[in-house]
C-alpha positions as CSV (number, residue, x, y, z in Angstrom):
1,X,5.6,9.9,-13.3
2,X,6.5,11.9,-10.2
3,X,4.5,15.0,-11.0
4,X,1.1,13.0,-10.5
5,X,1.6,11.9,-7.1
6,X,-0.3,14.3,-4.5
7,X,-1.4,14.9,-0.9
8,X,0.3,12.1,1.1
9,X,-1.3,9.8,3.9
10,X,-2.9,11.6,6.9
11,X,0.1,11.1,9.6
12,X,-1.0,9.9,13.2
13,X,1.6,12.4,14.4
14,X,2.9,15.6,13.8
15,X,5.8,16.0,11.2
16,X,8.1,18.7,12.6
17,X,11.4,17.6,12.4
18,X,13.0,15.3,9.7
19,X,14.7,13.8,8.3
20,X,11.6,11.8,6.0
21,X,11.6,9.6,3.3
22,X,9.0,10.0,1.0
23,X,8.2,6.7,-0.8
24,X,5.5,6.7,-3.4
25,X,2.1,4.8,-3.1
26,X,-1.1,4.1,-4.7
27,X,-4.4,3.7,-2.5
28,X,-6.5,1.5,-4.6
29,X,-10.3,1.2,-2.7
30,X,-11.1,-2.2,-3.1
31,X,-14.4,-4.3,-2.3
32,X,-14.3,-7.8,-1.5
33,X,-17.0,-10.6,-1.7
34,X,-15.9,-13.7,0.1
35,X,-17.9,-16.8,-0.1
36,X,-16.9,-20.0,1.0
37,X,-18.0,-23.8,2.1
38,X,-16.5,-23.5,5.8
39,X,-16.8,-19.4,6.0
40,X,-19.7,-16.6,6.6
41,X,-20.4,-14.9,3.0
42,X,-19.1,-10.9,4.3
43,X,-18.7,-8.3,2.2
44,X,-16.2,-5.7,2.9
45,X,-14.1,-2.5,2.3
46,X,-10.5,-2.6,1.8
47,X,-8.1,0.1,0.5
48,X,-4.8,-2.1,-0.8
49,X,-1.7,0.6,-0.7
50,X,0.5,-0.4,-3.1
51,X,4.1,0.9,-2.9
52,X,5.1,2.2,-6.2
53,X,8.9,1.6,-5.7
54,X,8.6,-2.4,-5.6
55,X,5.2,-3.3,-5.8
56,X,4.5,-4.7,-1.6
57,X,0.8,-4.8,-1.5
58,X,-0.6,-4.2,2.5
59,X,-4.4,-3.9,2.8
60,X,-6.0,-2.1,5.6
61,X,-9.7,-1.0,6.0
62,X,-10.5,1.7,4.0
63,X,-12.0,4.1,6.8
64,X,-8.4,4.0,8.6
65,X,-6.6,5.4,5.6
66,X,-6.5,9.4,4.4
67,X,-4.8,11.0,2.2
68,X,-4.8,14.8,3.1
69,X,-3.7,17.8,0.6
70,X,-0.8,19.7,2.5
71,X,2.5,20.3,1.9
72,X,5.1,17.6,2.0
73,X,7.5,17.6,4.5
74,X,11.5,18.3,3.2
75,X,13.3,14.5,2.4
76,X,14.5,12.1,0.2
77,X,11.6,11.1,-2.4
78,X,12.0,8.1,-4.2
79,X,11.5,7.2,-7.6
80,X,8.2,5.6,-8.5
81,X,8.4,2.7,-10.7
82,X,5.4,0.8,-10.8
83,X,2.9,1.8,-13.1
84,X,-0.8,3.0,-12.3
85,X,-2.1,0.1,-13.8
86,X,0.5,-2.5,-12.2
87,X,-0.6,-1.3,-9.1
88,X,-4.5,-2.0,-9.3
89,X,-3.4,-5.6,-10.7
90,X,-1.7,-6.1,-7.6
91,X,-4.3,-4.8,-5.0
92,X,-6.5,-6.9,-7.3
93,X,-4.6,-10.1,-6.7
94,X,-3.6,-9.4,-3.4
95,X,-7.4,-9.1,-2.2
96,X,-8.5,-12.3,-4.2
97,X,-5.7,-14.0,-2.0
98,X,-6.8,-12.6,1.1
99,X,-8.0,-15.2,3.6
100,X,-6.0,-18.2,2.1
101,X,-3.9,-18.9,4.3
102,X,-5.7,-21.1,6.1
103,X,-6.4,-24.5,5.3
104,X,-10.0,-23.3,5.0
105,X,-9.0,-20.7,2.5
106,X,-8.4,-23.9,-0.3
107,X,-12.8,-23.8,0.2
108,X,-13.1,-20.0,-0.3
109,X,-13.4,-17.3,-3.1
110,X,-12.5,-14.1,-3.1
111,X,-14.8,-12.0,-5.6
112,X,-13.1,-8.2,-6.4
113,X,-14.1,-5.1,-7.1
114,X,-11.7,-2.5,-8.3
115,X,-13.2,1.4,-8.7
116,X,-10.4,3.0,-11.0
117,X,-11.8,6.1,-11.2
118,X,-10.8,6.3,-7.1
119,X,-7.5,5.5,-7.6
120,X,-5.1,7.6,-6.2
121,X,-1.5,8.4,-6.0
122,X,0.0,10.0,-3.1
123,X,2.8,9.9,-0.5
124,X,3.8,8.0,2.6
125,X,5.8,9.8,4.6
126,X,8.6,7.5,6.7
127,X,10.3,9.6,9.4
128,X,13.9,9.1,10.0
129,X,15.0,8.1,13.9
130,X,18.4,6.8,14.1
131,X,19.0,3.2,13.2
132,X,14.8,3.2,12.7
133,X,12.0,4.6,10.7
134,X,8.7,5.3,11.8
135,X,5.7,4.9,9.2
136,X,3.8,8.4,10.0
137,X,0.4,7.0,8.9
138,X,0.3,4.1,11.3
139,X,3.1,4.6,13.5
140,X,4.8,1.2,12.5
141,X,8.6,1.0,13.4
142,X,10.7,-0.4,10.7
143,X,14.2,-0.6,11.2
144,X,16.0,1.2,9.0
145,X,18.2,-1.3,7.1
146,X,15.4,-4.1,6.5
147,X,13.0,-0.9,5.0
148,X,15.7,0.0,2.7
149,X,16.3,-3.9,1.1
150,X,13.0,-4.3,0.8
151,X,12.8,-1.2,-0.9
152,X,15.6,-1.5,-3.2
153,X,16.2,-5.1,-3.2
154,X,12.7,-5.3,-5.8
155,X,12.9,-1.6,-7.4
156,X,14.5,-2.9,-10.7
157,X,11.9,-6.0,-11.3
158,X,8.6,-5.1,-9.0
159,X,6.9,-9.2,-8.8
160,X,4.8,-10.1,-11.7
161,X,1.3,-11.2,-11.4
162,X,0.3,-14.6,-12.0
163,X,-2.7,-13.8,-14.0
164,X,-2.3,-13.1,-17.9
């Protein structure tokens, strides 16, 4: 499964120096129709990047992500172990829950769109800075041993979807 994965996110900064960590991702584009009794109807453009170690869902808009053909910086790449298809089931679910977590979310619905054919699987590219990293596609500051739980805590059993 590693030999698919190309390009990696566009970084915000330039990656000189290491050490990186190269975690797996997918970026599924995603397009969500919300309708609701105490919401606007909108209509918008998501891309869901779904970590392919454990399965963490995060979705941004989809003209602030990237993905850029160039040659990976040297690190530690981790193993991907959620499936192609696992991953668009959780962007999926993770974008009909989006907006719920309000009380006015119980009154809204979430209608997705999911274009597989623009599915893709690349890298993310964490840069290594002491007791920290630093996400090199949105300049996020993780530290380092909180990253590495949530990244290994889930790798054996990445969360299972509620639907069937």
């Amino acid at each position: 499964m590693q030999d698919e994965f190309r390009g990696m996110l566009a970084p915000l900064f330039e990656l000189r120096e290491g050490p990186f960590l190269l975690v797996p991702v997918f970026l599924v584009p995603v397009e969500i129709f919300s309708r609701g009794m105490m919401t606007r109807t909108s209509y918008s453009f998501h891309a869901a990047l779904v970590d392919a170690v454990n399965g963490q869902v995060a979705l941004l808009p989809l003209k602030s992500v990237a993905v850029i053909e160039a040659e990976l910086p040297e690190g530690k790449r981790l193993e991907a172990r959620v499936s192609r298809q696992r991953a668009i089931d959780l962007a999926e679910e993770a974008a009909r829950l989006m907006g719920k977590g309000k009380w006015t979310g119980a009154l809204r619905y979430n209608s997705v769109m999911v274009d597989q054919d623009r599915v893709r699987s690349t890298w993310r590219v964490w840069k290594i800075e002491g007791e920290s990293l630093i996400d090199s596609s949105t300049g996020r500051r993780e530290n380092l041993g909180s990253l590495v739980a949530s990244l290994l805590g889930d790798a054996g059993n990445p969360p299972e979807s509620s639907e069937t």
